[in-house]
N, C-alpha and C positions, 0 to 999 in steps of 0.2 A: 961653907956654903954662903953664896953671895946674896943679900937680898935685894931687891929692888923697888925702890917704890910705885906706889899707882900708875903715878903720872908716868913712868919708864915704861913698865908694861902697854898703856894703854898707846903710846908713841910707838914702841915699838909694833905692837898689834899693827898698827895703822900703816907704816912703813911696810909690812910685808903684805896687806893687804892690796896696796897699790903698788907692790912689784911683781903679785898676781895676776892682777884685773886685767893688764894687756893679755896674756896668754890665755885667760879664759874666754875675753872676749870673741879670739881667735879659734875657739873650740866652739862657738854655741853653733846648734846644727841649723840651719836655714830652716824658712818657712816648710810646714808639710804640706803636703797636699788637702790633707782635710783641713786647713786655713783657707785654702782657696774658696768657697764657696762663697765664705763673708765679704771676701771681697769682691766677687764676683756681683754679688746679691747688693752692695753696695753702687759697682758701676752701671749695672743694669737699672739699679732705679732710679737713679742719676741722671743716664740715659733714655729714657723714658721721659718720651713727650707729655706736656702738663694735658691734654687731655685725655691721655690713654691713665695717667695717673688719678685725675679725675672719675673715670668711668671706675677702674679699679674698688676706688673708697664710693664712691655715690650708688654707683650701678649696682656693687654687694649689698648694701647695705639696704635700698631698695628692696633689692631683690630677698634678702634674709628676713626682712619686715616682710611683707606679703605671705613668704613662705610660713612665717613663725605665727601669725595674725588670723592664717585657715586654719594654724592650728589648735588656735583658742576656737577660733569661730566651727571646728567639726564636733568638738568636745561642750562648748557654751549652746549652741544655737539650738531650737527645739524648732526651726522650720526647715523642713526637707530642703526646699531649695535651697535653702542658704547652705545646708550643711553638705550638699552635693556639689553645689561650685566651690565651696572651700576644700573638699577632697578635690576637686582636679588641680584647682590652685597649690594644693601640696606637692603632686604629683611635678606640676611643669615648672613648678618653681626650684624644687630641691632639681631637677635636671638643668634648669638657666644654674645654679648655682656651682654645680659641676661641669659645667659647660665653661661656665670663666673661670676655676681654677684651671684647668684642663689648658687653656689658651692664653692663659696668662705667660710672658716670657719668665725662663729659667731663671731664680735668683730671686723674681720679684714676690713680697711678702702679698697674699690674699688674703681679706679677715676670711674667717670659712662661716663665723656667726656672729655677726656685729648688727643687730636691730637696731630702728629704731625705737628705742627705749621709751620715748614719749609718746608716740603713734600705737606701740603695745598697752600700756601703760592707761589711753582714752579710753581703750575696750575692757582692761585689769578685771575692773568690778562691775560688770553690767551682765546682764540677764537678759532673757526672752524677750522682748520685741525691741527693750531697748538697746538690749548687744544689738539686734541686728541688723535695725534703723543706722548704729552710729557706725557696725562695722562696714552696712554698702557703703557708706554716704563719706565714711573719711578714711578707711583702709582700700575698699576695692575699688571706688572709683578717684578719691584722690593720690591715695595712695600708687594706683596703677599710671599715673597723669605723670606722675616724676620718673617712676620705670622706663616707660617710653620717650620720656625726655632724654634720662642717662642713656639709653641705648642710642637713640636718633642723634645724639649729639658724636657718642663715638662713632658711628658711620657716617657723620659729617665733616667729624675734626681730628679723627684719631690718625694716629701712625701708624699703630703695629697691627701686622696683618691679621695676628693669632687674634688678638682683640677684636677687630674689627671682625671680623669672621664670623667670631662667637656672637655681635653684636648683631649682625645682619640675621643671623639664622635663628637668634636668638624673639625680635622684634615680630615676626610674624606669632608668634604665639601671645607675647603680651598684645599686640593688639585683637587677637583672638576671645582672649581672657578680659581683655577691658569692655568690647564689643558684650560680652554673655554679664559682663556684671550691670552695665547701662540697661540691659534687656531686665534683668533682675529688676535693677532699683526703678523702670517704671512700671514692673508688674506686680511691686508692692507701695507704689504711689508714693517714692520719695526722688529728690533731685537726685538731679543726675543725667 
């Protein structure tokens, strides 16, 4: 029996390794079709004008803050009012929210719950009159001032229909809802 040293073995190893590689390369099976998506999900938001992209990140995330903010404020608040416009605010808010996933083009990524973390965060630890001094005065009224911004801005600068769509039919209820909270905060004597 013939021995051979390391360095033989690991030479030859390698030699026949790379008089494989052509013919396996020539075996690997093409992309499948379940690859397609990423890439799709890739051109599509590629494609995607920078302020439909905008509205996407600003306009959810808006919108998730609001949504998540009535939800402190129906569980925190101990004044009826406040805790009845924060129940509608739930209501028309989780529907804007599924209204832009809904309309968002095919591929493209929607956070589905990305708050703002800082704006939750102001109201975290506050209680009766002062949850609900801070939550008119900087979730429903300021807070609602950017909503309307992100919307009004994709029905002024957006591209895509679905977006824009959701944005137009979406804005008559946030100016609904900004309108009942203005009404709120001067019928407990704070700005607004």
């Amino acid at each position: 029996m013939t021995r051979l040293s390391l360095a033989s073995l690991i030479t030859a190893s390698a030699a026949g390794l790379f008089a494989v590689t052509p013919g396996a390369r020539a075996q690997t099976p093409a992309p499948s079709a379940s690859a397609a998506p990423s890439a799709t999900a890739a051109a599509a938001t590629g494609q995607l004008h920078e302020a439909d992209k905008t509205f996407i990140a600003d306009g959810t995330q808006t919108v998730a803050t609001q949504r998540d903010a009535a939800r402190i404020a129906d569980s925190r608040s101990t004044d009826r009012e406040v805790k009845a416009f924060a129940e509608k605010l739930v209501a028309d808010y989780t529907k804007l929210s599924d209204s832009m996933r809904a309309a968002s083009p095919r591929g493209v990524d929607v956070p589905r719950n990305d708050p703002d973390a800082a704006a939750l965060g102001s109201i975290d630890n506050l209680r009766g009159a002062d949850f609900d001094k801070t939550y008119i005065e900087q979730i429903a009224l300021a807070g609602q001032q950017k909503t309307l911004s992100a919307f009004q801005a994709e029905i002024a600068s957006g591209r895509d229909a679905g977006l824009k769509k959701a944005a137009t039919e979406g804005l008559p209820v946030i100016q609904a809802d900004y309108a009942k909270a203005q009404q709120l905060a001067k019928r407990k004597h704070l700005a607004g």
